[in-house]
Structure formats: structure tokens, C-alpha cells
N, C-alpha and C positions, 0 to 999 in steps of 0.2 A: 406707913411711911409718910413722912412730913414731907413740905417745902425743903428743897434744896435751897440753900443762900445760891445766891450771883454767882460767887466765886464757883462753886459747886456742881454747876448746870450737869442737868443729864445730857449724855452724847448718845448717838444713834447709832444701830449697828444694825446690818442687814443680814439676812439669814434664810436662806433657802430650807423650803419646808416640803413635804409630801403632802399633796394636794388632800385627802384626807385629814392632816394633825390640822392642816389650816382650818376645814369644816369645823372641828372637832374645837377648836383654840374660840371661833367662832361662834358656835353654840353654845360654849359656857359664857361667855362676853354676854351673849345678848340675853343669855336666861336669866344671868346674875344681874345685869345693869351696870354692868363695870366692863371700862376697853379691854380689850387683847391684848396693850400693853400691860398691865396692870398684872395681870395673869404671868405673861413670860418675865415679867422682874421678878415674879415671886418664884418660879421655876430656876433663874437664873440665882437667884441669894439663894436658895435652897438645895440645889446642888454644886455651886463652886466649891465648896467647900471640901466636897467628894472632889472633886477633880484634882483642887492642889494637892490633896492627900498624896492621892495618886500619881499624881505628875511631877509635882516640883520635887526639887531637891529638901535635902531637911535642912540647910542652911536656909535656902530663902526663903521654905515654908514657914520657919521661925521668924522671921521676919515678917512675913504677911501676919503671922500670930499676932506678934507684937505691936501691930500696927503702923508697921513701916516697910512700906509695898517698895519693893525698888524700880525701877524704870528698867523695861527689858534694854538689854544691851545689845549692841550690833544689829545684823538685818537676823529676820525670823528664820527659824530652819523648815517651816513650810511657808508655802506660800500665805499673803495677805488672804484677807476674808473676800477681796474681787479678785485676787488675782491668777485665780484659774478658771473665771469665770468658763472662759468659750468653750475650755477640757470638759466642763462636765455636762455640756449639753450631747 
């Protein structure tokens, strides 16, 4: 994976883990020489792919195909990635 252009930037996302995959994410990082993030990009482009399968509809999936991701519309039917935080402690 190359340089993003400018326009391109990678965005952050947070993500609660079991304290084990973290050890685990961790020990490969530093055996290989390469971050943790490095690792979960390659986890994340290697299974979205299952997921849209699974999830999306077969009209938008065609369009993710095709390379024309659409912008979700309205508010999410689960909460944001914080926004259950304090529920799940």
C-alpha cells in the first residue's frame, strides 16, 4: 500500500479489542518490524469484502463493485462506533 495523495488522507477509527488480540496484534508488530496499524489495514481490506457480501444489499454492493461507494443516508440503525460507549462497560 502506497502514499495516500492529500486529498486521500487515512481517517482513524477506534475499536475496542480483548485484551489478549491486543497482546497478540502486538507481538506480530514487533516480531515483524512493522506497526499494529499496518497489520489491522491488512485485516480490514481482507475481510470487508466478506462483510459487504453479507450485509449490504445487492444494489449497493454493485455499486461498491463498481467503484462508486454511495454515502450512507440518514442516521445509522446501530449506534456510532462511541456511541454506546458507557453500555458496554
Amino acid at each position: 500500500m502506497g502514499r495516500k495523495k492529500s486529498a486521500e488522507k487515512l481517517k482513524v477509527v477506534a475499536v475496542r479489542v480483548d485484551p489478549s488480540i491486543e497482546r497478540r496484534l502486538r507481538l506480530l508488530a514487533e516480531t515483524s518490524g512493522r506497526k499494529p496499524s499496518y497489520f489491522l489495514q491488512q485485516l480490514i481490506e481482507g475481510g470487508l469484502g466478506a462483510l459487504e457480501d453479507a450485509w449490504l444489499p445487492a444494489d449497493v454492493l454493485a455499486q461498491v463493485r463498481a467503484g462508486t461507494v454511495p454515502e450512507p443516508s440518514g442516521s445509522p440503525s446501530e449506534p456510532d462506533l462511541f456511541g454506546d460507549m458507557a453500555s458496554e462497560d
